[in-house]
PDB file as gemmi writes it, atoms N, CA and C in Angstrom:
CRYST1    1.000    1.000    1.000  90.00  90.00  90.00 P 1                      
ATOM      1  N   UNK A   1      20.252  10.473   4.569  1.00  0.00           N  
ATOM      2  CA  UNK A   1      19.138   9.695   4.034  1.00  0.00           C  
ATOM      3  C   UNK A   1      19.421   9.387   2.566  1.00  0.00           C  
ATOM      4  N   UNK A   2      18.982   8.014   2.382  1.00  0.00           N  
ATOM      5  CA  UNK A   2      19.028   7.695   0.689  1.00  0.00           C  
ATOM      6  C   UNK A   2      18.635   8.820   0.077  1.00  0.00           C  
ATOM      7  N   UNK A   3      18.387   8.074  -1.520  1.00  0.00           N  
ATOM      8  CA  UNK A   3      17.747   8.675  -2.748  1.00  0.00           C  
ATOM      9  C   UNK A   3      16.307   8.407  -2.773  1.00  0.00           C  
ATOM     10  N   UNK A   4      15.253   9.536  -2.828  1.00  0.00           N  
ATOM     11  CA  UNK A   4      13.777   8.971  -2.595  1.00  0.00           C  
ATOM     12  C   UNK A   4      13.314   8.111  -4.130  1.00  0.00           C  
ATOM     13  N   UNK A   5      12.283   7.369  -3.425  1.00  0.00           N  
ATOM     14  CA  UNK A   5      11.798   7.243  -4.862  1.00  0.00           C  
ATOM     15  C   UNK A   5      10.393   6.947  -4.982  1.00  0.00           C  
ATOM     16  N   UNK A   6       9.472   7.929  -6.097  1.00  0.00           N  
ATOM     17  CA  UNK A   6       8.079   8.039  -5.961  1.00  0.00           C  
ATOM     18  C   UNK A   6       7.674   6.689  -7.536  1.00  0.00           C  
ATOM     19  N   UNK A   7       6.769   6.461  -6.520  1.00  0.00           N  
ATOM     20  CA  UNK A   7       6.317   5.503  -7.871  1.00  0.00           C  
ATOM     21  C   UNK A   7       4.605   5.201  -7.423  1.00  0.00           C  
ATOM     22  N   UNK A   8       3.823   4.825  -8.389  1.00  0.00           N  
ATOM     23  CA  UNK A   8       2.626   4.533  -8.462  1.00  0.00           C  
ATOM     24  C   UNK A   8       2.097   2.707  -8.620  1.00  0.00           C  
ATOM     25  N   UNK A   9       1.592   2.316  -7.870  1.00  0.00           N  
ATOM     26  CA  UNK A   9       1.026   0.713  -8.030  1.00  0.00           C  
ATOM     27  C   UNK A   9      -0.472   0.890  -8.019  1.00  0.00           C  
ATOM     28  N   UNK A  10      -0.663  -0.113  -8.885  1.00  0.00           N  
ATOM     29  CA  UNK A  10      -1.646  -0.200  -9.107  1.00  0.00           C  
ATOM     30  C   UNK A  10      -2.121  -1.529  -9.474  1.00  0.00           C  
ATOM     31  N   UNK A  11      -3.222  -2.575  -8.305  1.00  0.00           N  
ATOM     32  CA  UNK A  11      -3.053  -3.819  -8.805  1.00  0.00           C  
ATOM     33  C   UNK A  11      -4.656  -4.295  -8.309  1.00  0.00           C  
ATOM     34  N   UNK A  12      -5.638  -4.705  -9.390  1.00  0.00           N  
ATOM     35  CA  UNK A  12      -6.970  -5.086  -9.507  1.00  0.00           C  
ATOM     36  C   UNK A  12      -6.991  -6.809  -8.395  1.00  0.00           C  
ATOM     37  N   UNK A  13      -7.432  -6.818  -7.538  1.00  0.00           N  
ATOM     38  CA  UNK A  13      -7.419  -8.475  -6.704  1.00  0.00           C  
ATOM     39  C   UNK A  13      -9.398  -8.492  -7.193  1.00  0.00           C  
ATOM     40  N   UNK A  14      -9.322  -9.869  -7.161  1.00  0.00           N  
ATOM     41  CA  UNK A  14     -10.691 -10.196  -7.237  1.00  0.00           C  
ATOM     42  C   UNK A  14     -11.026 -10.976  -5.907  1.00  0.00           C  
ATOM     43  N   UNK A  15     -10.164 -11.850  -5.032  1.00  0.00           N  
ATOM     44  CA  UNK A  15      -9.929 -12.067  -4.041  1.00  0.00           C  
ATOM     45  C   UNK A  15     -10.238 -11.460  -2.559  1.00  0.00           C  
ATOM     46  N   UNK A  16     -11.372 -11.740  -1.792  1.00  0.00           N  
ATOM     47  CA  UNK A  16     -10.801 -10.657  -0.700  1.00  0.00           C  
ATOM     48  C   UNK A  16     -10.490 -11.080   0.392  1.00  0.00           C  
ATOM     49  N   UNK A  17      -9.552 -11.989   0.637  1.00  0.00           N  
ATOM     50  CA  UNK A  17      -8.712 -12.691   1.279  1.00  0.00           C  
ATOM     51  C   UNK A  17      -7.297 -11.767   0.283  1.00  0.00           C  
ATOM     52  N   UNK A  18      -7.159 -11.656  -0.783  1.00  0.00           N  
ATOM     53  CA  UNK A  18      -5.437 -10.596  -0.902  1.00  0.00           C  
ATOM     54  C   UNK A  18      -5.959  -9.435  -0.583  1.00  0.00           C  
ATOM     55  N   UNK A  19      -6.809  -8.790  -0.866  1.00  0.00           N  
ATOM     56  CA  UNK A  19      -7.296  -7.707  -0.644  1.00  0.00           C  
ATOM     57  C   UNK A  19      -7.032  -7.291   0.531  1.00  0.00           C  
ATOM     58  N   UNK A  20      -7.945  -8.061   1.891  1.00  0.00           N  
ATOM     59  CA  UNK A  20      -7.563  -8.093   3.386  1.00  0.00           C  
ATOM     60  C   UNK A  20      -5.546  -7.412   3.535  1.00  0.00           C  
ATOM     61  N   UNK A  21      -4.861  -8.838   3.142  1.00  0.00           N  
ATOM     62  CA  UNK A  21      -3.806  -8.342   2.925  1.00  0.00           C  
ATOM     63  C   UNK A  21      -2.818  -7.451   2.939  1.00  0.00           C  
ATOM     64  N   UNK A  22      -3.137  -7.138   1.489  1.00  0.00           N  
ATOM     65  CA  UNK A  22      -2.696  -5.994   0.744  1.00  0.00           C  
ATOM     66  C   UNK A  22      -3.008  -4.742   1.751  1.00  0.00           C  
ATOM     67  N   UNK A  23      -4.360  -4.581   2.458  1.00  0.00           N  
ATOM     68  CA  UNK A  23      -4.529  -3.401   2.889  1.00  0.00           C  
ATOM     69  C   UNK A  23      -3.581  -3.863   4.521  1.00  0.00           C  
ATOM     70  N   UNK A  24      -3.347  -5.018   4.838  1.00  0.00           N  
ATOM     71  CA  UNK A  24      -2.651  -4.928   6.022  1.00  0.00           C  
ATOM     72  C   UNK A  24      -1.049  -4.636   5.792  1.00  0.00           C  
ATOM     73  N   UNK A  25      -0.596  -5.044   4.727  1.00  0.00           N  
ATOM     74  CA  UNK A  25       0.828  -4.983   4.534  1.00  0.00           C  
ATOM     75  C   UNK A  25       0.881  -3.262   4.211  1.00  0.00           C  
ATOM     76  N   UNK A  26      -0.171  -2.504   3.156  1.00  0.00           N  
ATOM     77  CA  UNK A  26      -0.444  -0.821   2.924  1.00  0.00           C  
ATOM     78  C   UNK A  26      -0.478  -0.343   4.744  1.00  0.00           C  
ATOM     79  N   UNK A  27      -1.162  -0.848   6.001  1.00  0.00           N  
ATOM     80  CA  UNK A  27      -1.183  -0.379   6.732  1.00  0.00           C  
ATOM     81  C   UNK A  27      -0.096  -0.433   7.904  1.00  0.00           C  
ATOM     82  N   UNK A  28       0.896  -1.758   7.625  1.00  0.00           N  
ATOM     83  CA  UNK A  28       2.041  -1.770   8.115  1.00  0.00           C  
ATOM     84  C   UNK A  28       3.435  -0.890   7.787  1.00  0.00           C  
ATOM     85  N   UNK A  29       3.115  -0.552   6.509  1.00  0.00           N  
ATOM     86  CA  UNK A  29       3.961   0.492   6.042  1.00  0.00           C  
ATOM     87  C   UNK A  29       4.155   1.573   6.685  1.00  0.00           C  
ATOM     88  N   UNK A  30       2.686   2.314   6.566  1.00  0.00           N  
ATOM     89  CA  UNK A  30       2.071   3.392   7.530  1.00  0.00           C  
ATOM     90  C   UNK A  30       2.759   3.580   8.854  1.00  0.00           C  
ATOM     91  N   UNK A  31       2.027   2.758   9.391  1.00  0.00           N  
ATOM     92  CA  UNK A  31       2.744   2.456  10.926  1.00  0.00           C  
ATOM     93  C   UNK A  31       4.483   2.617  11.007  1.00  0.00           C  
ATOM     94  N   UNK A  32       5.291   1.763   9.640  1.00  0.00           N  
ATOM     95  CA  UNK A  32       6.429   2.114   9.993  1.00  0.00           C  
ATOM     96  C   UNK A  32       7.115   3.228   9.485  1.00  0.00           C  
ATOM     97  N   UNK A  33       6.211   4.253   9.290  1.00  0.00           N  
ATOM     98  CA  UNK A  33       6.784   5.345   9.354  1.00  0.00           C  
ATOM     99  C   UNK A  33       7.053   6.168   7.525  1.00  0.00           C  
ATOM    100  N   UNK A  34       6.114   5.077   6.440  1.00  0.00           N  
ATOM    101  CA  UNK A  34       6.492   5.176   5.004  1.00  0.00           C  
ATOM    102  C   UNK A  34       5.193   6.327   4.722  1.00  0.00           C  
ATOM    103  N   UNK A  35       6.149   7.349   3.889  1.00  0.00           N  
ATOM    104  CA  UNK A  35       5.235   8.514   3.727  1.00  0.00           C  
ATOM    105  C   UNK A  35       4.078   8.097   2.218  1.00  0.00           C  
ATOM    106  N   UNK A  36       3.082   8.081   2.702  1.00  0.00           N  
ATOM    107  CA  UNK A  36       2.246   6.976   1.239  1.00  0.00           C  
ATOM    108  C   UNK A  36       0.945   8.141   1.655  1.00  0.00           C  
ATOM    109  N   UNK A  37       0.380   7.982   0.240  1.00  0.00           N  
ATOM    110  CA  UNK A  37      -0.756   8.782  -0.119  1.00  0.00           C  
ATOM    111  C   UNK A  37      -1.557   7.292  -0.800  1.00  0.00           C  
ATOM    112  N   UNK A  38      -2.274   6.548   0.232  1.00  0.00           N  
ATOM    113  CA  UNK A  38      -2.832   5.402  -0.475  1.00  0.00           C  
ATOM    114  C   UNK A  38      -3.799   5.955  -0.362  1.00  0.00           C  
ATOM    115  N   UNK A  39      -4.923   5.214  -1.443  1.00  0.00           N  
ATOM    116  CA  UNK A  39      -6.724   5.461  -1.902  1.00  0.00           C  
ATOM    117  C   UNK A  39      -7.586   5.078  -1.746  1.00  0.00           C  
ATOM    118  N   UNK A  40      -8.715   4.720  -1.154  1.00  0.00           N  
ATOM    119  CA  UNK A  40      -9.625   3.999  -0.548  1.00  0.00           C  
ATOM    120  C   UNK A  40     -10.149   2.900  -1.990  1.00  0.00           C  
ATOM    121  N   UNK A  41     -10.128   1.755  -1.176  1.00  0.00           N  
ATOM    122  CA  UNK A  41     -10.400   0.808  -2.205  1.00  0.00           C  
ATOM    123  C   UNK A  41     -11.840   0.849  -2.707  1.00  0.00           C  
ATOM    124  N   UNK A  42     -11.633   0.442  -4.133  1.00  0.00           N  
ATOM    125  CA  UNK A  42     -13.209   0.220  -4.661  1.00  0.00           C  
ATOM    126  C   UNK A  42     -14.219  -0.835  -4.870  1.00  0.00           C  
TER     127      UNK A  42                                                      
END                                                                             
């Protein structure tokens, strides 16, 4: 296995059409198997 790498994003949408998105592309990750500690949106 590669080299891991931890990093933090952090990105304000006013939009919730990216929002939608964003949480589908965060939940496709998931699914493929990416170890993520994401945060319930506010």
């Amino acid at each position: 296995m590669g080299e891991l790498i931890r990093t933090f994003i952090a990105v304000d949408f006013d939009n919730p059409e990216i929002v939608s998105r964003a949480q589908e592309v965060q939940r496709r990750l998931m699914e493929a198997g990416a170890v993520m500690k994401p945060v319930e949106p506010q």
